[in-house]
N, C-alpha and C positions, 0 to 999 in steps of 0.2 A: 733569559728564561731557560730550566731545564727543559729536557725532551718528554719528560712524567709528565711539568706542567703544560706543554706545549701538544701533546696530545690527549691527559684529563681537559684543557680549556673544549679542543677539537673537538672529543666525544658530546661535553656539555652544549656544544653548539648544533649538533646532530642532532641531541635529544630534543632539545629544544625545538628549532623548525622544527621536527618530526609531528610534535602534536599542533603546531601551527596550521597542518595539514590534516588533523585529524577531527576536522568539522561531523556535527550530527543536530545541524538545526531542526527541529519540527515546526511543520507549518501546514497549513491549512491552504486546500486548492479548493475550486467551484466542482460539483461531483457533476453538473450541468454540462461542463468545457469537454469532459470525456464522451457522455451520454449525445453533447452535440457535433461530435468529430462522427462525419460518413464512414470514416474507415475503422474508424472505433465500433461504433455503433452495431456495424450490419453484423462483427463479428459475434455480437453478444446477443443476437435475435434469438427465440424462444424461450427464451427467460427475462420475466419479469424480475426487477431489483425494486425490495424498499427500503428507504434509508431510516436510522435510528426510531423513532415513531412513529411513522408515516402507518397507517393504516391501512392493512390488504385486505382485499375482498374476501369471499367465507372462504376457509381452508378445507380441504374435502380429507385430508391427510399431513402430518408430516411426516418429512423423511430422514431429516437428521439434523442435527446442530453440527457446523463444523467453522473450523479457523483456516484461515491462507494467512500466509508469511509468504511473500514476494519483494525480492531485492532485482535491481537493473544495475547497471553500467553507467554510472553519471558524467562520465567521462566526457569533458568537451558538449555538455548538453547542458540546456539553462535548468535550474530547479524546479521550475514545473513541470517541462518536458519529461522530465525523469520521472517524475513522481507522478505524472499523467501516464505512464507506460508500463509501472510499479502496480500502481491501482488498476488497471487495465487487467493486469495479469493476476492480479487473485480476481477481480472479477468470474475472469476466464475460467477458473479452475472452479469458482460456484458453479459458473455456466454447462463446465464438460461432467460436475458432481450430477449437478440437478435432472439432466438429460439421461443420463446413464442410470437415473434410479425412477425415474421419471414423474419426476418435481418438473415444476414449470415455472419457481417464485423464490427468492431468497429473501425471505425477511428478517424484520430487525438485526439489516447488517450496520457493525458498528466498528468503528476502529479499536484495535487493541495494540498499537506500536508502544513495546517495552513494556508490554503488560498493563498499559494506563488506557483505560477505557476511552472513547472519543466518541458522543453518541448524535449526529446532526443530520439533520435533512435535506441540507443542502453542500455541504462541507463533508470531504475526507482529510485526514494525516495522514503524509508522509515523512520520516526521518531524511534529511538530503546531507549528504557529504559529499568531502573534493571529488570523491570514486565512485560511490556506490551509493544508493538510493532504496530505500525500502518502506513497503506497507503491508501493514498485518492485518484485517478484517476477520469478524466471525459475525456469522450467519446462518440461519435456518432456513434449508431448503423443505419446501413444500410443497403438494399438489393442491392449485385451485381449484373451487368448484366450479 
């Protein structure tokens, strides 16, 4: 074998694993596993979440419509740890939106990972790869009455 084909085989064998490696399953977690984690939870106090239909009490105002895109570190962590910590974190950034304009509610928050809508009341999406983990949410923050 020449050394051209002896390093085109090499490269084609790089490229190859490479995307072997290049996992982006979506799937679906309990939005409950977060909401019932203590250490999750206490983080996310004075805001109220509701998921895709769920019905909130009377609105006295809204405050914005907005999107989170949060990705994590998947590294060495099982797929829903990841994707429990992804969600976690746009949560969070409703949570530090809603307080700073002083909304107390984010409703109809839905998934939009890769722009494909996810709308459930009890279920979030997250994308999971070998590395990295992400979830995108939008939501309307609002003050209750």
């Amino acid at each position: 074998m020449s050394r051209n084909a002896f390093v085109a085989l090499g490269l084609l064998g790089i490229l190859c694993s490479s995307t072997a490696f290049a996992r982006d399953d979506i799937q679906t977690f309990p939005i409950a596993d977060v909401f019932n984690n203590p250490a999750y939870a206490s983080r996310l106090e004075g805001v109220k979440f509701f998921f895709g239909d769920q019905k909130p009490p009377a609105v006295a105002r809204e405050v914005g419509s907005y999107q989170s895109n949060k990705k994590t570190n998947a590294f060495n962590k099982s797929d829903k740890e990841a994707c429990e910590w992804a969600f976690l974190s746009a949560l969070l950034s409703f949570h530090q939106r809603a307080l700073s304009s002083g909304g107390d509610a984010v409703v109809n928050v839905t998934g939009f990972y890769k722009s494909q809508q996810f709308s459930s009341q009890t279920e979030f999406q997250c994308g999971a790869g070998a590395t990295i983990a992400g979830v995108t949410l939008k939501g309307t923050v609002v003050k209750l009455k």
